[in-house]
Each structure stands twice: as structure tokens, then as C-alpha cells.
N, C-alpha and C positions, 0 to 999 in steps of 0.2 A: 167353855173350856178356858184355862187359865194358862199364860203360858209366860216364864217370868226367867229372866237369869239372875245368879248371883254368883260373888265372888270372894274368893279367900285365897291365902296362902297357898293352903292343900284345896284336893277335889272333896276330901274329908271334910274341912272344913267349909266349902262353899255349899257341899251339900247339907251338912248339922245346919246351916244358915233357911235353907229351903223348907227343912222341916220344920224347923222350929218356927217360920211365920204360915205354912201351907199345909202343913202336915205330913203325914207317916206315908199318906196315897199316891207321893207324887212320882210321877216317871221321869229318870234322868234322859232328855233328848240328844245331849251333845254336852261335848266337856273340849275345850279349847286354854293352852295357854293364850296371856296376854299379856304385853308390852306395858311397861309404865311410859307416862305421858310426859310432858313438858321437861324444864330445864335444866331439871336433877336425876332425869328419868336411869340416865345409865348409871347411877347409884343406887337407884331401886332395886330391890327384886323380881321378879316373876310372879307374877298371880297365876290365880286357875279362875277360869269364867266357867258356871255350869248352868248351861237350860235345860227347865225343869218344866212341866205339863202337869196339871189337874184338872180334872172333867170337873164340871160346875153342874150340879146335880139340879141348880133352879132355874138352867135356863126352860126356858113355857116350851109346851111344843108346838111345832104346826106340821099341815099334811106335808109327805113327802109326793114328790111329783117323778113320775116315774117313768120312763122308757118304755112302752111295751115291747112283745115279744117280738113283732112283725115290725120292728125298726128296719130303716133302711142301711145300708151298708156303712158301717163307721168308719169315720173318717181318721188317721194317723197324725199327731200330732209330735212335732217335736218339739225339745227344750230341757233345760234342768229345772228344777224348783228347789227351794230351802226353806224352812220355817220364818215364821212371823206372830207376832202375838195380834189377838182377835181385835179386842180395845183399841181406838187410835189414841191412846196415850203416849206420855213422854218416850217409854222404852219401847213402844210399839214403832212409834216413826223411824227408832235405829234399827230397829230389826229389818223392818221393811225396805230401807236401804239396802241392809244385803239382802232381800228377796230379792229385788229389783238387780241388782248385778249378777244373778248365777237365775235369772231365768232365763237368759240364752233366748230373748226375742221371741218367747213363747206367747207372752202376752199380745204380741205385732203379729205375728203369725193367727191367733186366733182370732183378732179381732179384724182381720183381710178376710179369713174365712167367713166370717159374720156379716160383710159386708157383698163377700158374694152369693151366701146362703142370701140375702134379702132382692138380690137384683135376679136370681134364677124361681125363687120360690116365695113372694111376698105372701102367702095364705100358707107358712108355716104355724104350723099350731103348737103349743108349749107342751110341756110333759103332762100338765094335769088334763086337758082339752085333749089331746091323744088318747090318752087312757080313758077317756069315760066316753070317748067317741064324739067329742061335739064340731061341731064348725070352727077352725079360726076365724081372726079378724079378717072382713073384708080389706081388699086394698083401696086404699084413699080415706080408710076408717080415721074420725078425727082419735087421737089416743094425748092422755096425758102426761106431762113428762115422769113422771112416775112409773106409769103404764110401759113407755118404750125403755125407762130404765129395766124394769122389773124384765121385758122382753129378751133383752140383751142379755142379762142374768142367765135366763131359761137358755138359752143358744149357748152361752158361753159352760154355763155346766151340762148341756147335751155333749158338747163338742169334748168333756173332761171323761164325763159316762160312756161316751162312745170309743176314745182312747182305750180305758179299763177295760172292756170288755173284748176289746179287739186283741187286749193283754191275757185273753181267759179268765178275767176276774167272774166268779158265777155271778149270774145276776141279781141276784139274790143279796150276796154282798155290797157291791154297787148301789143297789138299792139303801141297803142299811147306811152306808156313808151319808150318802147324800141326803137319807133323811137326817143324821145325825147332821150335818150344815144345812138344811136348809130351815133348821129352830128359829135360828139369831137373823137371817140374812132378813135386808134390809134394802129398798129400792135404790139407795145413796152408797151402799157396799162396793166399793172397788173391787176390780176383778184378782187385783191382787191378794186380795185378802179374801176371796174366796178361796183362790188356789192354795194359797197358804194355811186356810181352814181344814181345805182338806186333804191335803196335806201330812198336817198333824195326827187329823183324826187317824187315820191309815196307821202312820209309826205307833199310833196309842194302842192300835187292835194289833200290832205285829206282837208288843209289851218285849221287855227283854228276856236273855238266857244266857245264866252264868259260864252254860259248856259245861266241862267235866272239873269236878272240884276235887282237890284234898278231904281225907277220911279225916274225920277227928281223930281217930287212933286206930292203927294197922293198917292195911292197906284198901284202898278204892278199889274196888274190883268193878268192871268195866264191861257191859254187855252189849254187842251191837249184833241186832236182829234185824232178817228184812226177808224180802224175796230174793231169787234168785237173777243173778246178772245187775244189781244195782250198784257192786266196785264197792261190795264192805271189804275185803282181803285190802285192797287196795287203801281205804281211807281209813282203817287200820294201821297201814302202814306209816301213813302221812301222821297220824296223831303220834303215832308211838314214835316216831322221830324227833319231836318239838318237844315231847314231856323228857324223853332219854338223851335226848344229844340236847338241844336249848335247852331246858328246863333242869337239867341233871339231876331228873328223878330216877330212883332203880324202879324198871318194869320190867314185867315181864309179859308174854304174847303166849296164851293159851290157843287154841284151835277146838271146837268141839263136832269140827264138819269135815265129818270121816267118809261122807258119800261123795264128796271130789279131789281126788288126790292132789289132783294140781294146785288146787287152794291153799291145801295145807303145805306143800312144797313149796307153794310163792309165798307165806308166809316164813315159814322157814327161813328164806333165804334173805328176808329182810331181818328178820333176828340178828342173822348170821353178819348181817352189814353193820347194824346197828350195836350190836357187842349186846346183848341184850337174852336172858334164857328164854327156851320155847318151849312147849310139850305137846303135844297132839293128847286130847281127853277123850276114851272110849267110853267108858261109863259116870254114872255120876259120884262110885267110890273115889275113878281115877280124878275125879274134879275135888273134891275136898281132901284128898291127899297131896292137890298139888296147891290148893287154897291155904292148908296149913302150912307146907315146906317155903312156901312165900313168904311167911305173914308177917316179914320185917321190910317188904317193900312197898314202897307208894303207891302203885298202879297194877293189876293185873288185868289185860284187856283179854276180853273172852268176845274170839270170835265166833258165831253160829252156824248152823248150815242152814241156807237160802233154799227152800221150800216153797210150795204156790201155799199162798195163805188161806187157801180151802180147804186144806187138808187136818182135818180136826186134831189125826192123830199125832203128826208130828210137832203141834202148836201145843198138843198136852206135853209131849216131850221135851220141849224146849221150856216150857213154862217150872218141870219138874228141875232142871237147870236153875232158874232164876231161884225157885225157892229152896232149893237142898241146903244152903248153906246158914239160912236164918238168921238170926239177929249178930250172927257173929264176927259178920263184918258188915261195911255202909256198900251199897251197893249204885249201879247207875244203870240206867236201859235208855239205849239210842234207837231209836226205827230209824232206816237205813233207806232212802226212797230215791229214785231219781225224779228229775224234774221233768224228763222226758212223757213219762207215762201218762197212760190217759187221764182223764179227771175221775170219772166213775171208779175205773179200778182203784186209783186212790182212794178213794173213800171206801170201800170195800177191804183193802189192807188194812188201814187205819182202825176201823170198827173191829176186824179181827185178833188184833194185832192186843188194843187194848183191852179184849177178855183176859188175855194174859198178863199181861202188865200194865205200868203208867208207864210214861217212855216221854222222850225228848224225840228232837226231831233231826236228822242230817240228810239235806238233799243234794244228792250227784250230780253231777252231766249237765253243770247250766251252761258248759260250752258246746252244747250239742241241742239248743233250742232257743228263740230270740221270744218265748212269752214266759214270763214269769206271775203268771196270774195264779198258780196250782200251788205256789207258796202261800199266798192269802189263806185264797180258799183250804188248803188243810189245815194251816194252823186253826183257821176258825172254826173250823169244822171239830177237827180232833180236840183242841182249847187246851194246847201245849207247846210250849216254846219250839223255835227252831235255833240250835247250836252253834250249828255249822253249813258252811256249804263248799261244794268243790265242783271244780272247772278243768279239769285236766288229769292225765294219766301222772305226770310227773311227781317222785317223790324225795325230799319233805314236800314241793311247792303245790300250785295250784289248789290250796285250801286254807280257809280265813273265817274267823266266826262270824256269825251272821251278823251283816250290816243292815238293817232295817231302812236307816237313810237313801242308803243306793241301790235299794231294790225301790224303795216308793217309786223315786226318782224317774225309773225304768217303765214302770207300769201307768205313771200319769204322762208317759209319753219322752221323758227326757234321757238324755245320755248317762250310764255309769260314770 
């Protein structure tokens, strides 16, 4: 993996900079203004700095070493992390400097851990010797320095494995990362620059999502589908405030979930706040008569009725929604999940969910749960971006597009 900043004027331009030496493939990581230097500096203007990511398709492989399933109870790990490039090149030693200031003593913390995993348990055995069932090193074993580096390695990416997972990452996942860092690693690899490896890897697999865009012409029309009780009425309301009151788009707020009244009244009455038309839609004529009476505004968000997603026949009726209108306007599908919910049932929405549609992703309620592993796991499962997320009843607040940064963050054990 390639991991590289550049800079320009604009982010436009720093980014035409990245392409034009790395290509068309690369992931924007971060975009930061930044300060002109030395004597004349407050003359200068502002730059834009952007880190950029490309997976290097020639790194060789080697075996991943793995956790099995009858691991012992993982251990919690705190600290923040930040990116760093893999190479200890010129730009890698400055990146690495800000590793090292926003790990928040994570690296001390694990490496105390490793020091007491060795005085309680000297006949720990590494991932790949667990997995195939063999004997660790005896104690008092002569080992080369090499050997104890590589050791320490194995402990300090158990003790990363065992975070994640205590994060709900599936293990399966978990796995995949760490096989994808452990290609390059190297017995002389600092533990920093594993972390930092993976890190990245993780923001790579989250990939980004633009959220809800402008139509090329006529209005966006806006579909947010989900189960029942995951607070789409509500995140609903949260969007349709930022694009109509911030954004001074005309929208308008459709309803087409006539089986709770209260829904459609709590919609309503954010309409009613936000100065903004409503209609409640009984059938799919009343939907493209009010598709057309629109079609000079920006946005139409169409709410749906929240259904158990087993239910085949209401999933064809909502589906008859998404497609009644056809190529006549640009259309957007949001799944609507909380982060609450089991693992399995997500996965079983998710699979449902997209017989019908392709869909983006919004998950609710991540103030009502401290593991964010169920974010991974569906994106990669499902292999579609997440939008948004929200954290609270409050409305406009408590909702912000999805930060990929400050979830890794979260999940490799560190603070938001």
C-alpha cells in the first residue's frame, strides 16, 4: 500500500496532483489546511495538504496467522491512532511523527501488556502454532533476535486482533486485515508502523460515500427504507433540515407509511417547522402525481413504512415504489439500520433489503452502544458505502456523515 500526501492551492488541485503521479485508484484519507512556513509566511497564502492511499497490488503474499476460535478473553485496549505511510522514507518519518503524538500511549500500554503476558505465560504460542495446534517455545528456549522480534510482533498484533474483536468485528474480517498486513511485515517493523498499517488498511475497506447528491436535472428524489423502530421519521427529519434550512434547497417530505399514524404526524410536524410541503402517499398514482407537482425542486425525501424484512410481500411493495417512477427522475435508496441490532439480523436485512434495491447505508443509535464492529462488518458484507450516522434524538443535531477515521479509531481500541 502506497500512502502519499500532496499539496496545492485547492483540494482540487492537490488532488489532480495525486492522480496525475498514482492514478485514477486512489483513496482521498484526509484533506487538512496548511500554514505557510518561514519569514514571509504571513504573506503567503493557504495550501490544502491531501493524503492519498493506493493498494500496491505487487506486494508477495505470506500466510496470515490467525486467532483461533477458542481464544482466550481479549484484552481492551486504549488510545487513538492516525495514519502513517508503510516505507520509512523522507515523508514517512513526518507522518510518523504525528502517529506518535495522537497515539495517546497506546504503544506503552501494549508493550506493559507484553511484558506481563511474558512473566504470567512464557509458553505463549503465536497465531500460526495455535492454529495448527503445535507446541510453543519452551522456556529458557535459546531464540534469535529476529525470532523475539518476530515474537513480539505476534503479541502486539494479537493484543490489535483481540481489541477488534471485542469491538464485534467478525472474525472473519479481522482475519482478512491482518492477513492483508501481515504481506510486508518484517522482523525490524516497528510497532508503529504496524499500527499505522493497519490502520489504513481498515479506512481502505470502509472506502468513502458522497451521502445524498444533487440530480443533474429535476429533482433528487430520496428513498430511506429500513425496519421497523430504527428512527428513519426521525433521520429524516435531521437531513431534511441541513438541505432546507443550511443548504437552502426546496424539499419536500413525502410519507408513504400509512400503517403508523404517528409517523406520518411526526413527520408532518417537522415539515410544518421547517416551512417545507408534506403529503402523505396512499397509492403509487398518489406518488407520481406528487413526483410531478414537485419536479422544480431539489430534493423529495420519501419516507417508507418500516416492515420486518421477511415479509416478501411488503418488500415487493415498496420495491413497486422505488421503480414506478423510472428514468424520469435520478433517484437515491438509503437502508436505514441501527447499530444496536444483532449481527446476524443485519445480515439477513441487508440480503433482503438488496433483492430490492442497491442502497447506501445510515446507521442510528451509536449512542445507545460502546461496539462499533457491526459498521465493518455490514459494509463488507453488503460492499456499499455508509452515508451517515446518528447518535441522538435531537433535531437538526446529532447526525454527521460518516467519518471512517473516527470509527477505526474506536474499534482499534482508541477514543472518538
Amino acid at each position: 500500500m502506497i500512502i502519499k500526501k500532496f499539496v496545492g492551492k485547492t483540494e482540487e488541485e492537490a488532488v489532480e496532483a495525486a492522480k496525475k503521479e498514482l492514478g485514477e485508484g486512489i483513496v482521498i484519507m484526509n484533506v487538512r489546511q496548511v500554514k505557510p512556513k518561514g519569514l514571509l509566511a504571513a504573506f503567503k497564502s493557504k495550501q490544502v495538504e491531501v493524503t492519498v492511499a493506493l493498494e500496491d497490488e505487487r506486494e508477495p503474499a505470506r500466510p496470515v496467522r490467525r486467532e483461533p476460535e477458542h481464544q482466550a478473553e481479549p484484552k481492551a485496549v486504549s488510545g487513538a491512532v492516525s495514519g502513517a505511510q508503510e516505507s520509512p522514507d523522507k515523508d514517512s518519518v513526518s507522518s510518523q511523527s504525528s502517529i506518535e503524538k495522537k497515539l495517546d500511549s497506546l504503544q506503552t500500554l501494549l508493550e506493559s501488556q507484553l511484558k506481563q503476558s511474558e512473566s504470567t505465560d512464557k509458553g505463549d504460542r503465536t497465531f500460526e502454532e495455535r492454529e495448527n495446534g503445535e507446541e510453543g517455545d519452551k522456556p529458557g528456549a535459546d531464540k534469535s533476535p529476529e525470532q523475539e522480534k518476530d515474537d513480539e510482533q505476534e503479541k502486539f498484533i494479537r493484543l490489535l486482533y483481540n481489541t477488534m474483536i471485542e469491538n464485534e468485528v467478525a472474525e472473519k474480517y479481522a482475519n482478512q486485515i491482518l492477513e492483508d498486513v501481515d504481506k510486508n511485515r518484517k522482523p525490524n517493523t516497528p510497532f508503529d508502523y504496524i499500527l499505522a498499517n493497519i490502520y489504513q488498511k481498515i479506512i481502505l475497506k470502509f472506502g468513502k460515500s458522497e451521502g445524498i447528491q444533487p440530480a443533474d436535472k429535476g429533482p433528487r428524489v430520496v428513498f430511506f427504507i429500513g425496519p421497523t423502530g430504527v428512527g428513519k421519521t426521525t433521520t429524516i427529519a435531521k437531513l431534511a433540515s441541513i438541505f432546507a434550512v443550511e443548504e437552502k434547497k426546496r424539499t419536500v417530505l413525502l410519507t408513504a407509511d400509512t400503517y403508523r399514524i404517528a409517523a406520518a404526524e411526526q413527520l408532518r410536524t417537522y415539515a410544518q417547522i421547517l416551512e417545507v410541503p408534506f403529503r402523505v402517499i396512499y397509492s403509487l398514482e398518489e406518488f407520481q402525481t406528487a413526483a410531478e407537482a414537485f419536479k422544480d425542486y431539489d430534493y423529495i425525501f420519501v419516507d417508507t413504512a418500516g416492515h420486518s424484512h421477511q415479509n416478501e410481500e411488503q418488500l415487493e411493495q415498496m420495491k413497486s415504489y422505488l421503480e414506478v417512477l423510472g428514468d424520469k427522475v435520478q433517484t437515491q435508496v438509503f437502508l436505514v439500520l441501527s447499530a444496536t441490532t444483532k449481527y446476524k439480523d443485519l445480515l439477513k436485512i441487508a440480503d433482503n433489503y438488496k433483492e430490492i434495491s442497491d442502497y447506501q447505508l445510515i446507521f442510528t443509535k451509536l449512542d445507545e452502544t460502546t461496539t462499533l464492529g457491526n459498521l465493518l462488518n455490514l459494509k463488507l458484507h453488503a460492499d456499499t458505502p455508509i452515508a451517515y450516522i446518528t447518535y441522538g434524538q435531537n433535531v437538526p443535531n446529532d447526525i454527521e456523515k460518516f467519518n471512517p477515521q473516527k470509527t477505526v479509531k474506536q474499534l482499534l481500541g482508541g477514543k472518538a
